[in-house]
C-alpha positions in Angstrom: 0.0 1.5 -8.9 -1.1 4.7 -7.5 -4.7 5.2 -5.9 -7.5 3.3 -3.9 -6.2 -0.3 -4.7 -3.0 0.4 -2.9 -5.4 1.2 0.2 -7.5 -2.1 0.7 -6.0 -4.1 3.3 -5.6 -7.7 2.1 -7.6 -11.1 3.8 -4.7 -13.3 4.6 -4.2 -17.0 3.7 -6.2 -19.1 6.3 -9.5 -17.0 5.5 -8.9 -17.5 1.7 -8.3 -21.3 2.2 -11.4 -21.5 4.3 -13.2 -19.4 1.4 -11.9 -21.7 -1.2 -13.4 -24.7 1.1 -16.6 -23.0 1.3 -17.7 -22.8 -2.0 -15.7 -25.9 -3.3 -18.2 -27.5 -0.9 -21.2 -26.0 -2.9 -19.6 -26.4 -5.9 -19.7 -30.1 -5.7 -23.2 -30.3 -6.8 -22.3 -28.9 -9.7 -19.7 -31.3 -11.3 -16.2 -31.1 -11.8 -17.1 -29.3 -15.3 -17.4 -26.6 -13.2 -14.1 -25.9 -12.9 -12.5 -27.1 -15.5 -9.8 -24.2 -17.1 -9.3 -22.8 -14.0 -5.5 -23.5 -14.8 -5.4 -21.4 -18.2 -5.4 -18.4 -16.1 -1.8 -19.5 -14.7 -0.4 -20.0 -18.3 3.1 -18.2 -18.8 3.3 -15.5 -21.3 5.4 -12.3 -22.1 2.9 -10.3 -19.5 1.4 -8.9 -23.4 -2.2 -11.2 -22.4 -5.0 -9.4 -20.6 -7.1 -12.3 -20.0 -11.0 -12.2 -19.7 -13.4 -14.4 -18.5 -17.4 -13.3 -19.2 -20.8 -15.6 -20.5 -21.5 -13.8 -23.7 -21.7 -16.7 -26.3 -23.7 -16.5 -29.3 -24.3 -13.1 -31.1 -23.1 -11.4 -28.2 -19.7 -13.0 -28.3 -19.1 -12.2 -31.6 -19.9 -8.8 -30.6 -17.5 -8.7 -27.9 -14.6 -10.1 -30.2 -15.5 -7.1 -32.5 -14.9 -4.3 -29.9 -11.8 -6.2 -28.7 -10.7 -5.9 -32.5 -12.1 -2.4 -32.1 -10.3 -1.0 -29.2 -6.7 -2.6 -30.1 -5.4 1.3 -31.2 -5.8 1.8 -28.0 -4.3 -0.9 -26.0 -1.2 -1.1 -28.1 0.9 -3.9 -27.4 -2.0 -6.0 -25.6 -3.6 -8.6 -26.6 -7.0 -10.1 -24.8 -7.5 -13.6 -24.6 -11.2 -14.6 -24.0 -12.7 -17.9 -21.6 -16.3 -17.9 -22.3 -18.3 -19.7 -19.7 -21.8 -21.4 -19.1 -23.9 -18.3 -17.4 -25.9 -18.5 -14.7 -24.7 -20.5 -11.3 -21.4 -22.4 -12.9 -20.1 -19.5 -13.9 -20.2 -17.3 -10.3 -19.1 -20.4 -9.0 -16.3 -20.6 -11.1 -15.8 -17.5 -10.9 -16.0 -17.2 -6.5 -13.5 -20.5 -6.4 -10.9 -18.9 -8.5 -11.0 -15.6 -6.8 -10.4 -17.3 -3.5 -7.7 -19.5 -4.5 -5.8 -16.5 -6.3 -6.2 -18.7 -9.7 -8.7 -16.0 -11.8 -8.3 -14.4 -14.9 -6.8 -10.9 -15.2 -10.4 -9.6 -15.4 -13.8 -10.8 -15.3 -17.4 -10.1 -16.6 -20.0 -10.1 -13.3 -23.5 -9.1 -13.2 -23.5 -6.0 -11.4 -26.0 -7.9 -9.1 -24.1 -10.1 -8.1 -21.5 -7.9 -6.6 -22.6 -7.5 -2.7 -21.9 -11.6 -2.6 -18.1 -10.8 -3.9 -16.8 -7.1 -3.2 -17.3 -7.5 0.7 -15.7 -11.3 0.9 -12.2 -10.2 -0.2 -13.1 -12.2 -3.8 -12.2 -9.4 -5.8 -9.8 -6.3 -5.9 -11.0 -2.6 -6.1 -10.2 -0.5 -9.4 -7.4 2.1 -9.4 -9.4 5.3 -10.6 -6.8 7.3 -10.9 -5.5 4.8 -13.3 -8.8 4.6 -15.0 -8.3 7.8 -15.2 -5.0 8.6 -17.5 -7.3 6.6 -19.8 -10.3 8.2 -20.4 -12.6 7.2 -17.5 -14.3 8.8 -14.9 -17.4 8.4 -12.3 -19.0 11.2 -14.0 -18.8 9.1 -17.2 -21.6 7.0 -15.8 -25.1 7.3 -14.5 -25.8 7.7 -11.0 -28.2 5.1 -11.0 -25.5 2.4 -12.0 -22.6 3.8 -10.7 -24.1 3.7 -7.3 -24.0 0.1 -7.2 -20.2 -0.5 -8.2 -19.0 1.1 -4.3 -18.1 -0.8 -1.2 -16.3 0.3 1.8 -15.4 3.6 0.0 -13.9 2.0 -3.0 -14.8 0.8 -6.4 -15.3 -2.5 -6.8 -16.9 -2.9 -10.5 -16.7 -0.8 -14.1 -20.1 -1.0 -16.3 -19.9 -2.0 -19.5 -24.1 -1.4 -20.3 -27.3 -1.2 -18.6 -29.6 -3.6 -20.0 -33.4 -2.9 -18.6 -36.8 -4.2 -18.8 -38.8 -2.3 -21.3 -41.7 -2.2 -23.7 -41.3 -3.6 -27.5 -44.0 -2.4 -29.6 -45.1 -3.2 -33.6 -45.8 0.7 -35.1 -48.9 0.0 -37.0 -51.1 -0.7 -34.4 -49.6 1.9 -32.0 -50.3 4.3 -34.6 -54.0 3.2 -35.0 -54.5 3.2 -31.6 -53.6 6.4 -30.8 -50.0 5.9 -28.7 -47.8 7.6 -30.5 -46.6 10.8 -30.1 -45.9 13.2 -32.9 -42.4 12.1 -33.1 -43.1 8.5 -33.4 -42.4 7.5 -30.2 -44.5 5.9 -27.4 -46.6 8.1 -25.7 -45.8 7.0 -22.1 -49.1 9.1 -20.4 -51.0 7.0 -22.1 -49.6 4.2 -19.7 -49.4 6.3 -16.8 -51.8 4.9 -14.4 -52.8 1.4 -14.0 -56.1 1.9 -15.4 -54.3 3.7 -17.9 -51.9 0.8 -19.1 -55.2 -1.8 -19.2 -56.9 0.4 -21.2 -53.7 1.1 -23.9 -54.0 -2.6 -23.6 -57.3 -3.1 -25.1 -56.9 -0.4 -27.5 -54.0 -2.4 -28.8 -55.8 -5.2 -29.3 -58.7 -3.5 -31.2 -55.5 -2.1 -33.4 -54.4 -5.1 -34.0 -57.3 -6.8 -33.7 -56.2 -9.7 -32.0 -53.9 -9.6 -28.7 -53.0 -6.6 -27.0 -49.7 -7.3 -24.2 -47.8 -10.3 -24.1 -45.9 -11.4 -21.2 -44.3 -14.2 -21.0 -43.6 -15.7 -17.1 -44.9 -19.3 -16.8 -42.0 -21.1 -15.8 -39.6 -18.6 -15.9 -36.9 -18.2 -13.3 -36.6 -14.6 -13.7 -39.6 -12.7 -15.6 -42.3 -12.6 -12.5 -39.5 -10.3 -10.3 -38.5 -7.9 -13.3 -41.8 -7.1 -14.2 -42.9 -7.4 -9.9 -39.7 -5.1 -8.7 -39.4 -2.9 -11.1 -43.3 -1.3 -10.9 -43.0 -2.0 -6.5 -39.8 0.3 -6.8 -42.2 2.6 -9.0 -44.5 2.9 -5.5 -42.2 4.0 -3.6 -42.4 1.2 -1.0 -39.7 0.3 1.7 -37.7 -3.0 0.1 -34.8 -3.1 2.6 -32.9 -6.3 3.8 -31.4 -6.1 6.5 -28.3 -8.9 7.5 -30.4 -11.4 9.7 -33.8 -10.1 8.9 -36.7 -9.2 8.9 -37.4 -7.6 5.7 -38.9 -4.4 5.9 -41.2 -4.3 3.0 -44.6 -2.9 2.5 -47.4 -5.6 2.0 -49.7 -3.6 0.9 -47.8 -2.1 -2.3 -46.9 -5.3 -2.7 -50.2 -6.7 -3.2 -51.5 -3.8 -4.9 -48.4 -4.2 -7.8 -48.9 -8.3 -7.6 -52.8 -7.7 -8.1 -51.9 -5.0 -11.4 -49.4 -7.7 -13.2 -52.9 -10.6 -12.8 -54.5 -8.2 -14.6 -52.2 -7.7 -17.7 -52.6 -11.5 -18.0 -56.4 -11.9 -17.1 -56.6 -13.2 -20.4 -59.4 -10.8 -21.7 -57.4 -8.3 -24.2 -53.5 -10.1 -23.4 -52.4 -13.7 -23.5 -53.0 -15.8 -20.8 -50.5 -18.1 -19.0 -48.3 -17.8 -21.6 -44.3 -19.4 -21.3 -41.1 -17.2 -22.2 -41.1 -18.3 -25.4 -44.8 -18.5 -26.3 -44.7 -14.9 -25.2 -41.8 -13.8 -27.8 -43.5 -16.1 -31.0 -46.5 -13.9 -30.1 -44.7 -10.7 -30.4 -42.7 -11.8 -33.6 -45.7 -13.2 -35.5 -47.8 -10.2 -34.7 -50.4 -12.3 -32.1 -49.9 -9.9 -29.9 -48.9 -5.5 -31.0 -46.6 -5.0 -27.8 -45.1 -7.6 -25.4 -43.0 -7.0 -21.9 -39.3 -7.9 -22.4 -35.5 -7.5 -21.9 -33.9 -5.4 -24.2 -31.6 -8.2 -25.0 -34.5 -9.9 -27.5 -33.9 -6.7 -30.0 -32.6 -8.9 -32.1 -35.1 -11.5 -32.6 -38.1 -8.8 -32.1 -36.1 -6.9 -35.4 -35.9 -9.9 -37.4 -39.3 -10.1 -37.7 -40.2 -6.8 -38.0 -37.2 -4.1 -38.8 -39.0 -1.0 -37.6 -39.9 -2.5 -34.3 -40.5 0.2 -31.7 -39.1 0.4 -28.0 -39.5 2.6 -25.1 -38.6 2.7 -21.4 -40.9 1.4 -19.4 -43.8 3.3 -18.5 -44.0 4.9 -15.1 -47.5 3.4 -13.9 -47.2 3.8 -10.1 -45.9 7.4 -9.9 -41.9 7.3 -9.7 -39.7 6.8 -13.1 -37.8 3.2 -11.9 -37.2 0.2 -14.6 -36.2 -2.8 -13.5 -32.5 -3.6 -15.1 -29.0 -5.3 -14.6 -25.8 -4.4 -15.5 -22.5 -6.1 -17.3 -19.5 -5.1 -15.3 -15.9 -5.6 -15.5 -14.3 -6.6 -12.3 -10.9 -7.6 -10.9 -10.7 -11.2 -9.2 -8.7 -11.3 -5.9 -4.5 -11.2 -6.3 -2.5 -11.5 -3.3 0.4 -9.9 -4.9 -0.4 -8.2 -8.2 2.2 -7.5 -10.6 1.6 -3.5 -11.1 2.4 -3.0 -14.5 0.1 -6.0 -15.9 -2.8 -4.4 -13.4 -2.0 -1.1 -15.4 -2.4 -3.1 -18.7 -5.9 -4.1 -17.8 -6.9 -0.9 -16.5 -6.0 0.5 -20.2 -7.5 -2.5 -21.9 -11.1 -2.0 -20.2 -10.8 1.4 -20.4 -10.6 0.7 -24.9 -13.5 -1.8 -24.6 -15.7 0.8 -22.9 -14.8 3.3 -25.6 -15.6 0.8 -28.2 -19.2 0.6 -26.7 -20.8 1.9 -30.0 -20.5 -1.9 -31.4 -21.9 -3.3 -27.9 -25.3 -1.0 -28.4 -26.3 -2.6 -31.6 -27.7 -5.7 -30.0 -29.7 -3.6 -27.6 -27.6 -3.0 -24.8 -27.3 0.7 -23.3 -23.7 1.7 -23.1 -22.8 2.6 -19.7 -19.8 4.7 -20.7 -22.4 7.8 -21.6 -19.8 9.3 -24.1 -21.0 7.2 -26.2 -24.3 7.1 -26.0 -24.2 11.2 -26.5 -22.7 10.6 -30.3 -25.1 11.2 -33.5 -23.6 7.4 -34.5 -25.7 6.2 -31.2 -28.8 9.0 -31.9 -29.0 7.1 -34.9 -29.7 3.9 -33.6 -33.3 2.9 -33.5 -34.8 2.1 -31.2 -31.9 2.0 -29.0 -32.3 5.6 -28.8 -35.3 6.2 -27.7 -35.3 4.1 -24.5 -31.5 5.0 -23.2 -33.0 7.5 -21.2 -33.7 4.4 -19.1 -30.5 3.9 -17.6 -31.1 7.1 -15.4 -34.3 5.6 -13.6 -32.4 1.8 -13.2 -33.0 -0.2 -10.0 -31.2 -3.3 -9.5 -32.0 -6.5 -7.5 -31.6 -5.5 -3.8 -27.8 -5.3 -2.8 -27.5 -8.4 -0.8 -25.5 -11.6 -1.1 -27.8 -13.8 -2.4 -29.7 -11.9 -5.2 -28.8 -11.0 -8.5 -28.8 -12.9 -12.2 -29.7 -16.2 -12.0 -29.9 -16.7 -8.2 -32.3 -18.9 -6.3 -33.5 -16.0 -5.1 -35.3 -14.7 -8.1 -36.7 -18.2 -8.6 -37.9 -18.0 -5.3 -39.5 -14.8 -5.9 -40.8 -16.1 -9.6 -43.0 -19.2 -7.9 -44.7 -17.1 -5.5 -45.7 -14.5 -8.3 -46.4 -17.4 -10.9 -48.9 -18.4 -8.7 -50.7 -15.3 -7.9 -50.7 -14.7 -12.1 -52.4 -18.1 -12.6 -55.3 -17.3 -9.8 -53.8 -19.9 -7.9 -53.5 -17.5 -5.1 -54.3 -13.7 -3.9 -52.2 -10.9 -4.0 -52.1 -10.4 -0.9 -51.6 -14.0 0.6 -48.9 -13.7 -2.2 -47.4 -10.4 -0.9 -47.0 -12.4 2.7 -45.3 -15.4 1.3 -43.3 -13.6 -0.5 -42.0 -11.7 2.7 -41.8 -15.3 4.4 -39.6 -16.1 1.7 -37.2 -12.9 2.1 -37.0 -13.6 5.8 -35.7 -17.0 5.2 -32.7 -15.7 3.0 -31.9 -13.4 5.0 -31.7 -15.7 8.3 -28.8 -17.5 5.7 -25.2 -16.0 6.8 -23.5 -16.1 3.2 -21.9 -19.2 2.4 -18.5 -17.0 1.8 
């Protein structure tokens, strides 16, 4: 193959072997079901099988297996074999131990994340784009925002498959009534420009409705406190760097002043109190509450209860457009030696799935191959359409080893946060702790 793969120098043997060591050590705690299969990757075939590994079960498999159906025209010849594996910590650690040993698939699904504890450890191969290329994709395909994320070391380490952001769900009626709505239908995001601004929509929700105004559902929750938390400190403009050994360079201040804004959403007064993850999503769907504060990935319960469900990015309330978001990537696990041709095949077989992105969007996910979020098939899904403009304000966890999906870090983040929500603590005490806890991570050399 032609281009940047040919240009990364490989890690030899003995650093792979004491990789492989490494995370087999941490892998322990896990239980040997953690990597079971890891042979199937091995299994002899006529070089036709492109195989993929990802964590989309449920609707979203079937999904997947329809654009894989979908984007056969153009893959002829190849046929993609699916391993669907538990998400969260099993599956990176699945993932991390094949990579190292040379045993992973032909091409993997990764959090976008998650990448800065992979790309820079040798556990994965860069993409050829010229390659990508002779097939239809191209950097300028993407958004900025996203693409960003997918370099290291000058080379491109991961393809998006979607965005999938934090945003607003909202039931029309009581928009409407309360006056949020723009001509067009949409959510009038001024009106939620200001904190004081987003309280007082908040009340005037509830009088719509007449019962709840904003849902949020965090008690517990690994993961909810730090969307909501990052996404609106990124809106400040504060410093969030993380420098390798510490200390975090943050600013308190905006911290506290954002941790103090997300108490008040939950005081209890006009929005739920101390309400769980899934308390927060029965509110929504049995109209307790007229908007609620989720991932875009629930458009398909929020829909079944009400069809015409309303969705917008969301809303800019400390001055700079930034939504809090992740992103499904395709990426290439380590191969000493990798037979050219078969690279070449998955190159053209991600390049067909990204083109059948059309059928991905329909459970809520933002396509990050923007060709086809520019057709009148995608306009016409609602209300996909109206918040896709989010992918061009995304911010992603902080591009260090241990952050991303599912990481102790988020949890981390989540307890301090929970406990500021509940009154169990100040913002600002909460702001420090929170630093306290940063500065221990980073004082942690990665484990790979």
């Amino acid at each position: 193959m032609t281009g940047t793969s040919a240009q990364v120098p490989r890690h030899g043997p003995t650093r792979r072997r004491v990789l492989t060591t490494a995370l087999a050590a941490g892998a322990a705690a896990l239980g040997t079901g953690a990597l079971s299969g890891c042979g199937s990757a091995l299994a002899a075939d006529d070089g036709s099988t492109v195989r993929l590994w990802d964590l989309f079960s449920g609707a979203d498999g079937g999904l997947l297996n329809e654009m894989v159906a979908k984007a056969r025209p153009d893959m002829p010849g190849t046929h993609i074999e699916r391993t669907v594996l538990e998400w969260g910590t099993p599956y990176y650690t699945k993932l991390a131990m094949a990579s190292a040993g040379g045993r992973g698939p032909d091409v993997a699904v990764s959090h976008m994340s998650r990448l800065a504890g992979y790309a820079p450890t040798g556990l994965l191969d860069p993409w050829d784009m010229d390659v990508l290329a002779e097939y239809g994709i191209a950097e300028h395909d993407f958004a900025d925002a996203v693409w960003s994320r997918t370099q290291f070391d000058g080379h491109t380490y991961a393809v998006p498959l979607d965005t999938h952001p934090f945003i607003v769900f909202y039931h029309q009626e009581p928009a409407k009534k309360a006056g949020l709505l723009t001509a067009d239908g949409t959510l009038d995001a001024d009106a939620f420009s200001s904190p004081a601004g987003f309280l007082a929509a908040g009340k005037e929700l509830a009088k719509a409705s007449g019962k709840q105004g904003i849902a949020f559902g965090y008690v517990t929750d690994t993961a909810q406190c730090w969307r909501l938390f990052y996404g609106l400190y990124r809106q400040t403009g504060g410093r969030f760097e993380l420098p390798a050994g510490g200390p975090a360079e943050v600013d308190e201040d905006r911290m506290a002043e954002v941790i103090a804004f997300m108490a008040k959403v939950v005081d209890g007064k006009v929005n739920p109190k101390s309400l769980d993850y899934a308390s927060a999503i029965a509110s929504f769907v049995n109209n307790q509450t007229a908007m609620i504060l989720s991932g875009e990935w629930e458009l398909g319960t929020f829909r079944a209860g009400d069809k015409n469900v309303g969705a917008a990015p969301f809303p800019t309330v400390f001055g700079t457009p930034a939504v809090y978001a992740d992103s499904h990537s395709f990426v290439l696990p380590h191969r000493d030696h990798p037979d050219e041709e078969h690279r070449r095949r998955t190159h053209r077989a991600v390049a067909a799935l990204l083109k059948a992105g059309q059928i991905w969007a329909t459970a809520g996910h933002i396509p990050a191959f923007q060709p086809v979020t520019r057709t009148a098939a995608y306009a016409a899904l609602q209300p996909q359409a109206h918040y896709a403009q989010a992918a061009d304000h995304v911010v992603l966890d902080p591009s260090v080893w241990f952050a991303g999906a599912g990481s102790d870090f988020q949890n981390a983040m989540c307890q301090v946060l929970q406990q500021a929500l509940l009154g169990d603590t100040s913002p600002d005490r909460a702001a420090r702790a929170m630093t306290r806890r940063l500065n221990t991570f980073l004082s942690k050399p990665s484990p790979a």
